[in-house]
Each structure stands twice: as C-alpha cells, then as structure tokens.
DRENNUGU-322214 format. One line per field, with one value per residue: residue number from 1; residue in three letters; x, y, z of N, C-alpha, C, O in turn. Coordinates in pm, 1 decimal, always signed. Example, Ala and Ser with C-alpha at 12.3 -4.5 7.8 and 13.67 -1.06 7.14 Angstrom:
2
k <- (1 | 2) .
r <- (ala | ser) .
n_px <- (+1319.0 | +1285.0) .
n_py <- (-569.0 | -225.0) .
n_pz <- (+780.0 | +708.0) .
ca_px <- (+1230.0 | +1367.0) .
ca_py <- (-450.0 | -106.0) .
ca_pz <- (+780.0 | +714.0) .
c_px <- (+1320.0 | +1290.0) .
c_py <- (-330.0 | +3.0) .
c_pz <- (+780.0 | +787.0) .
o_px <- (+1423.6 | +1340.9) .
o_py <- (-331.9 | +113.8) .
o_pz <- (+846.5 | +803.9) .
% end
This chain:
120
k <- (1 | 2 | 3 | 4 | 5 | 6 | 7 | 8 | 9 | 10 | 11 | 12 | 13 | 14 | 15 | 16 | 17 | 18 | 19 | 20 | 21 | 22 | 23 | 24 | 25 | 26 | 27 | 28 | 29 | 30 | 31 | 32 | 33 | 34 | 35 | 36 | 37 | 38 | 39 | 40 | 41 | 42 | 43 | 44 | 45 | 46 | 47 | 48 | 49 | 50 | 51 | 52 | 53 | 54 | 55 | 56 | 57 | 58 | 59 | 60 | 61 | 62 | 63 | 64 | 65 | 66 | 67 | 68 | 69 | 70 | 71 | 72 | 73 | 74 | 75 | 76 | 77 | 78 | 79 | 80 | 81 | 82 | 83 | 84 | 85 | 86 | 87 | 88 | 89 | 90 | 91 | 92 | 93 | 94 | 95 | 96 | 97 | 98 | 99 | 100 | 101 | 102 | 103 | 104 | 105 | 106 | 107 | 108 | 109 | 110 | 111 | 112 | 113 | 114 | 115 | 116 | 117 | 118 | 119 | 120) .
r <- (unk | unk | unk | unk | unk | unk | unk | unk | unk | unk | unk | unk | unk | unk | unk | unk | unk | unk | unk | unk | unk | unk | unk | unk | unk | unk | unk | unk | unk | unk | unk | unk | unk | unk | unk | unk | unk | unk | unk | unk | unk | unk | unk | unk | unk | unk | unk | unk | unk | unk | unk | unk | unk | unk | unk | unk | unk | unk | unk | unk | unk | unk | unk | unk | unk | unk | unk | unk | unk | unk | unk | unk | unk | unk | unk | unk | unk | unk | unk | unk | unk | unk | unk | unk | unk | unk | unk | unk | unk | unk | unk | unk | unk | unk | unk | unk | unk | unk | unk | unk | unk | unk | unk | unk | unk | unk | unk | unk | unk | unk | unk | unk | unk | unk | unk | unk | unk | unk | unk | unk) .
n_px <- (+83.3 | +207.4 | +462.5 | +826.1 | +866.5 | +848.2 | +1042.8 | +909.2 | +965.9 | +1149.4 | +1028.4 | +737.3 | +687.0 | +701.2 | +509.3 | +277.6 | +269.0 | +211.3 | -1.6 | -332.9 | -530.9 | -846.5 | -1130.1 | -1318.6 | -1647.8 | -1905.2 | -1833.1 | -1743.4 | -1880.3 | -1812.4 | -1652.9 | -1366.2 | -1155.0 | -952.7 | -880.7 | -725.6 | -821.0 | -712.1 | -794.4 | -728.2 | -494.5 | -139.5 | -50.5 | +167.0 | +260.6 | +52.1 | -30.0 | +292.5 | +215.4 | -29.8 | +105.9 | +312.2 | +218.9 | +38.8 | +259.4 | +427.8 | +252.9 | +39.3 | -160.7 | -512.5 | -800.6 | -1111.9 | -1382.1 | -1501.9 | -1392.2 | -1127.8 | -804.9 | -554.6 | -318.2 | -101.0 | +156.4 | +248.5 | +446.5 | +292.0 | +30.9 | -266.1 | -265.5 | -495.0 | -578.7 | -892.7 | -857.1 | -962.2 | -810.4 | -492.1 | -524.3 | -774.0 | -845.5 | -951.2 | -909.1 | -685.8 | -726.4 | -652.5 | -610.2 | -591.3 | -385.2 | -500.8 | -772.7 | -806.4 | -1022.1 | -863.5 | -767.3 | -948.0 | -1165.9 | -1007.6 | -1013.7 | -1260.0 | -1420.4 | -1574.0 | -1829.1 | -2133.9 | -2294.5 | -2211.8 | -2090.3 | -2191.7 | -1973.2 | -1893.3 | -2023.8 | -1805.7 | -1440.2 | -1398.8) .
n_py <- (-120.2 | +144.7 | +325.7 | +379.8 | +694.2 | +1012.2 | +1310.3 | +1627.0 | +1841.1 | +2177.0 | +2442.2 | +2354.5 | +2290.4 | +2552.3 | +2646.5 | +2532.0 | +2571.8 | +2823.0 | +2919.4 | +2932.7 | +2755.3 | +2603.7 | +2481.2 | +2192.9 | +2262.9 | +2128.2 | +1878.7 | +1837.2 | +1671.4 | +1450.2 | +1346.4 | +1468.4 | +1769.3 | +1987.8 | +2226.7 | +2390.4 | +2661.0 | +2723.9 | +2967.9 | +3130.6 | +3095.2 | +3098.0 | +3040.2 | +2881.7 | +2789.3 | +2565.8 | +2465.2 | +2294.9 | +2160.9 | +2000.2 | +1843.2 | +1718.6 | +1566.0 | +1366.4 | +1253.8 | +1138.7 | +1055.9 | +762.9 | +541.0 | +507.0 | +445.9 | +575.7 | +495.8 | +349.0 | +486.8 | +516.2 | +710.0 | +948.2 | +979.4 | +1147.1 | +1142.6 | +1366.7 | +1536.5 | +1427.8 | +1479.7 | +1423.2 | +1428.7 | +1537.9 | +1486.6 | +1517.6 | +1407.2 | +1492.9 | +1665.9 | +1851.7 | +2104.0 | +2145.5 | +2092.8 | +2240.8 | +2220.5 | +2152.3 | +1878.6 | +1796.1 | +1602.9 | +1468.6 | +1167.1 | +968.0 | +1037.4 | +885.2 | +736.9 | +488.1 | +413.5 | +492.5 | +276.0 | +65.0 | +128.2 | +48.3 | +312.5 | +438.9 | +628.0 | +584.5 | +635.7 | +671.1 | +973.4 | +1192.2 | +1319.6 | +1617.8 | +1794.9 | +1968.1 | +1980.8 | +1648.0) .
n_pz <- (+0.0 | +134.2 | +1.2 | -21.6 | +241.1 | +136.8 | +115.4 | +205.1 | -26.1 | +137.4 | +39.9 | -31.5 | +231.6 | +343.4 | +195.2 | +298.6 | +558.1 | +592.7 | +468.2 | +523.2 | +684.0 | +604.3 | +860.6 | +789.9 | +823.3 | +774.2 | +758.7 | +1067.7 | +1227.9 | +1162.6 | +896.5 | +1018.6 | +899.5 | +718.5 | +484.2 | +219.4 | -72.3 | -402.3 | -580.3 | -305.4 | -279.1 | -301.8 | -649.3 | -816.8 | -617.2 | -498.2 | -712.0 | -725.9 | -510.5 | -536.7 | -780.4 | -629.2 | -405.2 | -637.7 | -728.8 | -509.3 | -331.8 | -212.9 | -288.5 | -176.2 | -22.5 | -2.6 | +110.6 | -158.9 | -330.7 | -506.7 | -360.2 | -375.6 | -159.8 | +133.4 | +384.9 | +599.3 | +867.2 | +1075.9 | +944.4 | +699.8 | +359.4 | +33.8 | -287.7 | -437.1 | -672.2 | -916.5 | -1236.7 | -1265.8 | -1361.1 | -1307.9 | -1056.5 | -762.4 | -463.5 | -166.9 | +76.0 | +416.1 | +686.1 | +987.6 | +1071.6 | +1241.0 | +1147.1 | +918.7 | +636.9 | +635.8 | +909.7 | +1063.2 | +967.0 | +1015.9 | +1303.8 | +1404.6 | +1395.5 | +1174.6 | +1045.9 | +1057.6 | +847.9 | +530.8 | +372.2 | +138.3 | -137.9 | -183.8 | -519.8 | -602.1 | -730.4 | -793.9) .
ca_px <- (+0.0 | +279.9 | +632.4 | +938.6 | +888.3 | +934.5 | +976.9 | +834.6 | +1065.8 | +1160.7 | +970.3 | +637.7 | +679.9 | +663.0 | +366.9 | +164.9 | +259.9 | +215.2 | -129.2 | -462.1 | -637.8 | -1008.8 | -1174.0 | -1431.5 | -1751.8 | -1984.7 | -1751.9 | -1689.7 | -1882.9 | -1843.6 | -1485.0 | -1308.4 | -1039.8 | -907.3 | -816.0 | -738.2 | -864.3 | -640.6 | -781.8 | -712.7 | -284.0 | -25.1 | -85.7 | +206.2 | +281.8 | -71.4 | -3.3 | +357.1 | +194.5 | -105.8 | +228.8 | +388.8 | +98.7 | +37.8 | +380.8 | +493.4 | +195.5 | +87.1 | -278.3 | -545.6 | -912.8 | -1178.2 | -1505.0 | -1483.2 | -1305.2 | -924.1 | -713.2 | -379.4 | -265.6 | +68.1 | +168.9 | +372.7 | +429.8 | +194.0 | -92.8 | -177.7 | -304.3 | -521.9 | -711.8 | -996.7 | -855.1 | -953.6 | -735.8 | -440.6 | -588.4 | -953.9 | -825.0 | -967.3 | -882.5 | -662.5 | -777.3 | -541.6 | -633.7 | -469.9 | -350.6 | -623.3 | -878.9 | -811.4 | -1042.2 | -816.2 | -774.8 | -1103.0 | -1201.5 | -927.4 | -1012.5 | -1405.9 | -1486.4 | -1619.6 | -1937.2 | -2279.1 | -2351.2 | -2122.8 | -2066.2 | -2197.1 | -1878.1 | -1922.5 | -1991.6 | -1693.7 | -1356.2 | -1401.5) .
ca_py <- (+0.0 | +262.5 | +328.9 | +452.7 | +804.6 | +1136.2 | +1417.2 | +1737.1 | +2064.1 | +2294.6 | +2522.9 | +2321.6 | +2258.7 | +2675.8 | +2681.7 | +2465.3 | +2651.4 | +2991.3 | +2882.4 | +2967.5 | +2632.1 | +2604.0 | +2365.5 | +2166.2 | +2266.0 | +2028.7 | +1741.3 | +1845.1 | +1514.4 | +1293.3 | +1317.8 | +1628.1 | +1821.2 | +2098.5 | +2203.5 | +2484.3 | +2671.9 | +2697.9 | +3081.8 | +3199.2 | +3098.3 | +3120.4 | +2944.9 | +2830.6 | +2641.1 | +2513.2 | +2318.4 | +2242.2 | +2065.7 | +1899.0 | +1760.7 | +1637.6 | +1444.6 | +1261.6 | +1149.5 | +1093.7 | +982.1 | +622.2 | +536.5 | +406.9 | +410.1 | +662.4 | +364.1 | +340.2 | +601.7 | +536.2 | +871.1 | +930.9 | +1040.4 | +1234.4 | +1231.2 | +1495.5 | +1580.4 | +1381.1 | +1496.1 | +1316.5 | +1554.6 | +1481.8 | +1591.7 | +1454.5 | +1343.5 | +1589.9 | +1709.3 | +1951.0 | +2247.1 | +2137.8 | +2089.1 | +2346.8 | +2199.4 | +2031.5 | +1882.0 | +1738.2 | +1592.1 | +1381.8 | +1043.0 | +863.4 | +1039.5 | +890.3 | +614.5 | +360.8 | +423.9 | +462.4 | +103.5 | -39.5 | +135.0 | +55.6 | +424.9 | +465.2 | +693.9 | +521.5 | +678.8 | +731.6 | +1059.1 | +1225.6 | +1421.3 | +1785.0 | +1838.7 | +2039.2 | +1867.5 | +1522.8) .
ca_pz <- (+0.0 | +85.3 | -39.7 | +141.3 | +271.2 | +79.3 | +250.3 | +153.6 | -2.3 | +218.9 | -11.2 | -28.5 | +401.9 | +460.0 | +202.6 | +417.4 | +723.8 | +605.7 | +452.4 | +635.1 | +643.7 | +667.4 | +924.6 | +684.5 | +919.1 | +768.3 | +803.4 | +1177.1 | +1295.4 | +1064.1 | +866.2 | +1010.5 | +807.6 | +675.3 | +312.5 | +164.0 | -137.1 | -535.2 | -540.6 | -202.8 | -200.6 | -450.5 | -764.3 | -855.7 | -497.6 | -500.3 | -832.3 | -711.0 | -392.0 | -590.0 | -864.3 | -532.4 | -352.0 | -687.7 | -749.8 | -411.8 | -254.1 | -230.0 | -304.9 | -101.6 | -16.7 | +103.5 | +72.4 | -307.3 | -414.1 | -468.0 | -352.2 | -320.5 | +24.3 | +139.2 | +487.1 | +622.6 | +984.3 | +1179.1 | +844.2 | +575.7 | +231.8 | -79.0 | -309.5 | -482.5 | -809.2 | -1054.8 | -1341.4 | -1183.1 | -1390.0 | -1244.6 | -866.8 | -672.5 | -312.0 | -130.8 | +210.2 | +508.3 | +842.4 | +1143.4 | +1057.5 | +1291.5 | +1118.8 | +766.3 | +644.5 | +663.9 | +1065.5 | +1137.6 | +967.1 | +1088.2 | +1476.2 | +1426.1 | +1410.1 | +1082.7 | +1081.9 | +1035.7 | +740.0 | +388.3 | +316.5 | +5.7 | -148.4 | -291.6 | -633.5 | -676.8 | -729.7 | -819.3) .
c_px <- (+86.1 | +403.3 | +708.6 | +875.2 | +950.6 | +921.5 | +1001.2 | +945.3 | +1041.6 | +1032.6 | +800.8 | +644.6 | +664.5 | +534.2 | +227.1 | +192.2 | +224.6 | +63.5 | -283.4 | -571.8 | -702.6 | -1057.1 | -1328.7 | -1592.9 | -1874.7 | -1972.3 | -1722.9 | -1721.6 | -1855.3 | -1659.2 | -1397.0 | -1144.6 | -1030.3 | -900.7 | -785.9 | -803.5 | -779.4 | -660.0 | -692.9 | -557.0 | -291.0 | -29.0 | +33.2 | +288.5 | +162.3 | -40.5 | +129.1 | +325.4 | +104.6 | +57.9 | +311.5 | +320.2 | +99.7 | +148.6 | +427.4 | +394.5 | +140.0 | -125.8 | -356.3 | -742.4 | -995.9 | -1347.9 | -1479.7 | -1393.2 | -1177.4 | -893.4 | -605.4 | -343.7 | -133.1 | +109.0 | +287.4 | +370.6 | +268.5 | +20.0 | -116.7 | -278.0 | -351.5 | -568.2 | -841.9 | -998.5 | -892.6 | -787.4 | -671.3 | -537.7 | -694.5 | -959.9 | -831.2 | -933.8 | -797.2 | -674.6 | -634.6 | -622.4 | -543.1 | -471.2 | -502.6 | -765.9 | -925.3 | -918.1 | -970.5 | -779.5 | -917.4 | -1171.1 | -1096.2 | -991.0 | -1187.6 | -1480.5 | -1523.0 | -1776.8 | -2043.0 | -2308.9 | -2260.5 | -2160.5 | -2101.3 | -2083.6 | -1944.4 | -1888.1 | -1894.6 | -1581.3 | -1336.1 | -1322.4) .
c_py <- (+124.2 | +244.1 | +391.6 | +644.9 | +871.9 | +1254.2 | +1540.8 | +1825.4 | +2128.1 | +2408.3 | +2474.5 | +2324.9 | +2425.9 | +2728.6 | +2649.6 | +2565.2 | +2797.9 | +2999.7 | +2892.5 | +2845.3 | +2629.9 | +2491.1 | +2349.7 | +2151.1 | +2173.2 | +1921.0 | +1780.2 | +1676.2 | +1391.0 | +1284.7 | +1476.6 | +1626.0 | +1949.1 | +2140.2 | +2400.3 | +2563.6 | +2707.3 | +2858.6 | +3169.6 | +3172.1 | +3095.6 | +3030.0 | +2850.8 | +2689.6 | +2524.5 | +2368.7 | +2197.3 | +2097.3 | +1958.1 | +1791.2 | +1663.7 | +1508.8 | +1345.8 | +1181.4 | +1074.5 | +1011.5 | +801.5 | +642.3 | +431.3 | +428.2 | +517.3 | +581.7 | +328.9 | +365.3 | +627.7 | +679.6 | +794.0 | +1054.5 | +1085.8 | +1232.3 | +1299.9 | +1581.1 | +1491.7 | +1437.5 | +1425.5 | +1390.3 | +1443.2 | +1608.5 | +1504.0 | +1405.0 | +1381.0 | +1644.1 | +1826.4 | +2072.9 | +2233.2 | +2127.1 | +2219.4 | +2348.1 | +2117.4 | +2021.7 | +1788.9 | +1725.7 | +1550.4 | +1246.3 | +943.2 | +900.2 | +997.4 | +776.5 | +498.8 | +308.9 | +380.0 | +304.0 | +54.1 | -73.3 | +89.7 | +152.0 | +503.6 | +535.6 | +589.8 | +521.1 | +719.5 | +912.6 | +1082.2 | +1369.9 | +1489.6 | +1766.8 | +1888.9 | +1938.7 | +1760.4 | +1426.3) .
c_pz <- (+0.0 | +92.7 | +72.4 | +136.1 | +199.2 | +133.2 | +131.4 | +118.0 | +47.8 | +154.2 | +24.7 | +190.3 | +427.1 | +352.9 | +282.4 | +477.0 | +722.0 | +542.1 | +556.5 | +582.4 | +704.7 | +717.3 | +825.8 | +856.6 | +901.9 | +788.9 | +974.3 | +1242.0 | +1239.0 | +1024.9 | +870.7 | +989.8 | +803.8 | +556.4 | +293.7 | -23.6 | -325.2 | -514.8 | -469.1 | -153.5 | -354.5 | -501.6 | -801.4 | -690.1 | -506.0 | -598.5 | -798.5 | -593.1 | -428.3 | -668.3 | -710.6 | -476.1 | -461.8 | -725.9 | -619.9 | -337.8 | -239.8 | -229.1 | -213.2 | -142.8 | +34.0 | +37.9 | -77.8 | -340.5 | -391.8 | -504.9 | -332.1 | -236.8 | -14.9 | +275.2 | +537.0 | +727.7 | +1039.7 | +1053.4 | +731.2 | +467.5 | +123.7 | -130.5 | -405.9 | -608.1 | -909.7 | -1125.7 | -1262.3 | -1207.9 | -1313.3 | -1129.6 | -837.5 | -474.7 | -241.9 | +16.9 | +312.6 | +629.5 | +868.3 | +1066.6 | +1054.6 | +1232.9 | +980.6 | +772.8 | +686.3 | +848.5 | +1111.3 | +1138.8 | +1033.5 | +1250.7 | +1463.9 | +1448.4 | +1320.2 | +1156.6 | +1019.4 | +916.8 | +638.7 | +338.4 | +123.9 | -27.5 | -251.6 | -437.3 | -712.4 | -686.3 | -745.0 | -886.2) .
o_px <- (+72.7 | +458.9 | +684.9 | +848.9 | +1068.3 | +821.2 | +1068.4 | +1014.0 | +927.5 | +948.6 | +736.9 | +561.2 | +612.8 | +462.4 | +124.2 | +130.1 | +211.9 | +4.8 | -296.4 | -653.8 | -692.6 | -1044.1 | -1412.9 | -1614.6 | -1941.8 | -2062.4 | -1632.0 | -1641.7 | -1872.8 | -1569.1 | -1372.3 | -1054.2 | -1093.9 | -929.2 | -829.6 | -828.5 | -888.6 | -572.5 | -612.9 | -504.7 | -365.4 | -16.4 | +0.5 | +335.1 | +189.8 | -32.1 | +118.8 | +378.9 | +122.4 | +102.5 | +355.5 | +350.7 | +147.2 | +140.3 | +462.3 | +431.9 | +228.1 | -193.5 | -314.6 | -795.2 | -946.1 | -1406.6 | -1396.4 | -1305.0 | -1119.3 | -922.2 | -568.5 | -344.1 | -70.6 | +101.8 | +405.1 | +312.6 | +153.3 | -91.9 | -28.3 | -390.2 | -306.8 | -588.7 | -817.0 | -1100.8 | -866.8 | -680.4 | -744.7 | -607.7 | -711.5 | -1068.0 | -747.7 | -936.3 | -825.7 | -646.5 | -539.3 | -692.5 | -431.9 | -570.1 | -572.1 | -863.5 | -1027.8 | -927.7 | -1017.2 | -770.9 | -970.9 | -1210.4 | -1126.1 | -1013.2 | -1236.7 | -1589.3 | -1520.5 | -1824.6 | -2008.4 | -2350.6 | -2218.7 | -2259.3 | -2058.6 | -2091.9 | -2011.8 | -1777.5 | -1879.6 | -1605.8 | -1222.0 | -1358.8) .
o_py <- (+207.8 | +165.8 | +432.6 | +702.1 | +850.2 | +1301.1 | +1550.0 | +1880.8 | +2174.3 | +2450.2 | +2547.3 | +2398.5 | +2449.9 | +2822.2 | +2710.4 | +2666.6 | +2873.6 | +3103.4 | +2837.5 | +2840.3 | +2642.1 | +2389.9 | +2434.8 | +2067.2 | +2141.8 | +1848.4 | +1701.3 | +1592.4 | +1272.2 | +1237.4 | +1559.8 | +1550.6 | +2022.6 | +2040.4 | +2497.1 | +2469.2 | +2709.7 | +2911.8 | +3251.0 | +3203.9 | +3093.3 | +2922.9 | +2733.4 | +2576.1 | +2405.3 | +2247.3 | +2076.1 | +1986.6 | +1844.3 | +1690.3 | +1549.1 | +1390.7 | +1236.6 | +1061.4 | +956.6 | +907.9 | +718.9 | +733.0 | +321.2 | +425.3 | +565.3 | +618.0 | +238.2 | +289.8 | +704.7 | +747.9 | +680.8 | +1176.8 | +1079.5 | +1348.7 | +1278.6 | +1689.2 | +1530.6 | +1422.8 | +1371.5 | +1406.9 | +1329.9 | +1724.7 | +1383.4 | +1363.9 | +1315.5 | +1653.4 | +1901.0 | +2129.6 | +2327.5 | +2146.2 | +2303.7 | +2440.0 | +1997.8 | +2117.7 | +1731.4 | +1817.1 | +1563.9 | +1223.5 | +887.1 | +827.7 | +1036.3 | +713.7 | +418.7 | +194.0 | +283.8 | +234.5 | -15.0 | -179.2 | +123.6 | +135.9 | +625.0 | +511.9 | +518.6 | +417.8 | +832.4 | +946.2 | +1021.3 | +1481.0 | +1459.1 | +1736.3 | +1876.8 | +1821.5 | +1736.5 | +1308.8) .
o_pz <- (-89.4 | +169.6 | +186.1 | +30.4 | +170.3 | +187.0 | +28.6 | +203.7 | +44.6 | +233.9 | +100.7 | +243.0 | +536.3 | +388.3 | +311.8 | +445.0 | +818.3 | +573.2 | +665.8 | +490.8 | +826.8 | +648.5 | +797.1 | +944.1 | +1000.2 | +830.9 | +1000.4 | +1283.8 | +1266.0 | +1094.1 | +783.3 | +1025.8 | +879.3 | +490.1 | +355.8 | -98.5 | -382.0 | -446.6 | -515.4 | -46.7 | -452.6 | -442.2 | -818.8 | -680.4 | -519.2 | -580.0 | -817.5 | -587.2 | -384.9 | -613.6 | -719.3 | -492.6 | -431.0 | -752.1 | -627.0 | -282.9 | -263.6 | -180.9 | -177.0 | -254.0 | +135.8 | -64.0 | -77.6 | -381.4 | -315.3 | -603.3 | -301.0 | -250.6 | -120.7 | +314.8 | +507.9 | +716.8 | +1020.4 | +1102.5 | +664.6 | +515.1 | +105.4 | -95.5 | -405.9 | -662.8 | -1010.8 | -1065.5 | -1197.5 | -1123.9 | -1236.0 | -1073.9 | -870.3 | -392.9 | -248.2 | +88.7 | +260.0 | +673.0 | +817.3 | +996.9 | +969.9 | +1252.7 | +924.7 | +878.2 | +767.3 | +891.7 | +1166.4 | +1232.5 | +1130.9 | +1309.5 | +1571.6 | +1503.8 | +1340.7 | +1267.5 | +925.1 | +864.5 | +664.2 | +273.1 | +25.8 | +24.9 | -350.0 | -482.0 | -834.0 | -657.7 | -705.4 | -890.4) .
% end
C-alpha cells in the first residue's frame, strides 16, 4: 500500500505553514479536516503541492473512491482526483482520522458521506 517516505521541499513545508487552512464545518462530525482553497494561495505552490501528492503519494481508499494520500508531519493531504488544472482543493487531516484508521479502529461513521460536487 505505501512506499518509502518522501519528505516534503523545504519550499512546499513553509507553504503549508504559512497557509490559512479552513476547518471543513460540515464534516466536523463525521470526517473532520481541513483544506485549503487553489484561489485563495499562490498558484504556482498550489499546483507544485497537488504535482507532489500525486507522485509521491501512495494510493489508497476513502469507501470506493481510490485517492492518493501524502503524509507529512503527523498529516496526511489529498485531493480529490480531478485534473491539476480542475483541482480546486486540497484537504489534510490527522492520521487517525483517515479512512483507513477509522475502519481499521471501528470508528467509521454510520452513514457514507456524500462528497461535494466540486472537485471530483
């Protein structure tokens, strides 16, 4: 499932951090995250960080729908698998809160999530 560890460029590691990431408020009970928005930061990191996740990351599961994960510092980053140009978001939580934790820990939510129209 995942390869050896790549660790992030210096460059991509102080866009995260200097980034104002939004807590996803509808997901609070169910699958809570963060993401940020393609708009609202610098374009050309944005793309550099989507180009990173898909090469570096390692692919897995969110119920159906194979993503490809990133983690990096105790987070682990996607995005929803649209076309770079067509990626408008990319989201990040905590480790334990990825699917594959949760099934593993038996703390999947009740109910499947219907994902947003946008990004797909």
């Amino acid at each position: 499932m995942k390869g050896a560890p790549h660790l992030l460029p210096a460059r991509l590691h102080e866009f995260i951090a200097q980034c104002t990431w939004t807590f996803a408020k509808s997901y609070a009970d169910t699958w809570p995250h963060e993401y940020i928005v393609r708009e609202k930061v610098d374009e050309g990191s944005f793309v550099e960080l989507v180009t990173h996740i898909r090469t570096h990351g390692y692919e897995d599961r969110f119920y159906e729908k194979p993503i490809t994960y990133f983690d990096h510092d105790d987070m682990v980053y996607w995005t929803m698998g649209s076309p770079i140009e067509k990626t408008i978001i990319i989201n990040r939580c905590r480790k334990e809160q990825t699917f594959r934790e949760r099934q593993k820990n038996g703390t999947l939510p009740e109910q499947q999530p219907k994902l947003p129209k946008f990004d797909r």
